[in-house]
N, C-alpha and C positions, 0 to 999 in steps of 0.2 A: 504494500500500500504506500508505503514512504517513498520507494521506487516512482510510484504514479505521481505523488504531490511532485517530487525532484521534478520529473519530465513537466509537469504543467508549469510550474515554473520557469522552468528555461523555454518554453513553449512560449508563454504571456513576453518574456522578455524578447525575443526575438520576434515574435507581432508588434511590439512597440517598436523597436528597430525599426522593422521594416514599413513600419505607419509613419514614422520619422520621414522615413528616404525618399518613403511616396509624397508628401508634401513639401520636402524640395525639391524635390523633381517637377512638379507641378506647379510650383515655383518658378523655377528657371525658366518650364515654358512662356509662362504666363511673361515673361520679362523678352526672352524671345521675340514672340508674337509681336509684343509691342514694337520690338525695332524693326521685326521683318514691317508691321504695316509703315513706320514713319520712311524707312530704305524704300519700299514702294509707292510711299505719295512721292517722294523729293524724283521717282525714274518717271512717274505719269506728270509731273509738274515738266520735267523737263523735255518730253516728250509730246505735252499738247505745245508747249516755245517751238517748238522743231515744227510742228503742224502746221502752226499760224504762221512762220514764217515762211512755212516751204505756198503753201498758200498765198501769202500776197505778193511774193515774187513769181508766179504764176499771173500770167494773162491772157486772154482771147481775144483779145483784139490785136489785129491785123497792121503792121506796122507802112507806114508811107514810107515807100520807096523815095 
């Protein structure tokens, strides 16, 4: 029976561990994500610039010879 308490013991200890890890892991993503989205506005920011410009140095109208 003392065998059983030992194992549930190191059993609970090692769930908290491992409940530890998972909430910085969860963590970090969460910290990630955020830079993955700001690295992704700052390429579609610079990417509609590139748009509007490639755009107004475009024209259709027919130059006089």
């Amino acid at each position: 029976m003392k065998e059983l308490e030992e194992e549930l013991e190191r059993l609970k200890e090692e769930n908290k561990k491992l409940t530890d890890e998972v909430e910085s892991l969860w963590a970090m993503m969460d910290e990630m994500t955020k830079a993955d989205i700001k690295n992704w506005a700052h390429l579609v920011k610079d990417l509609e610039k590139d748009v509007i410009t490639r755009a107004l140095m475009v024209t259709k109208k027919v130059a006089d010879a």
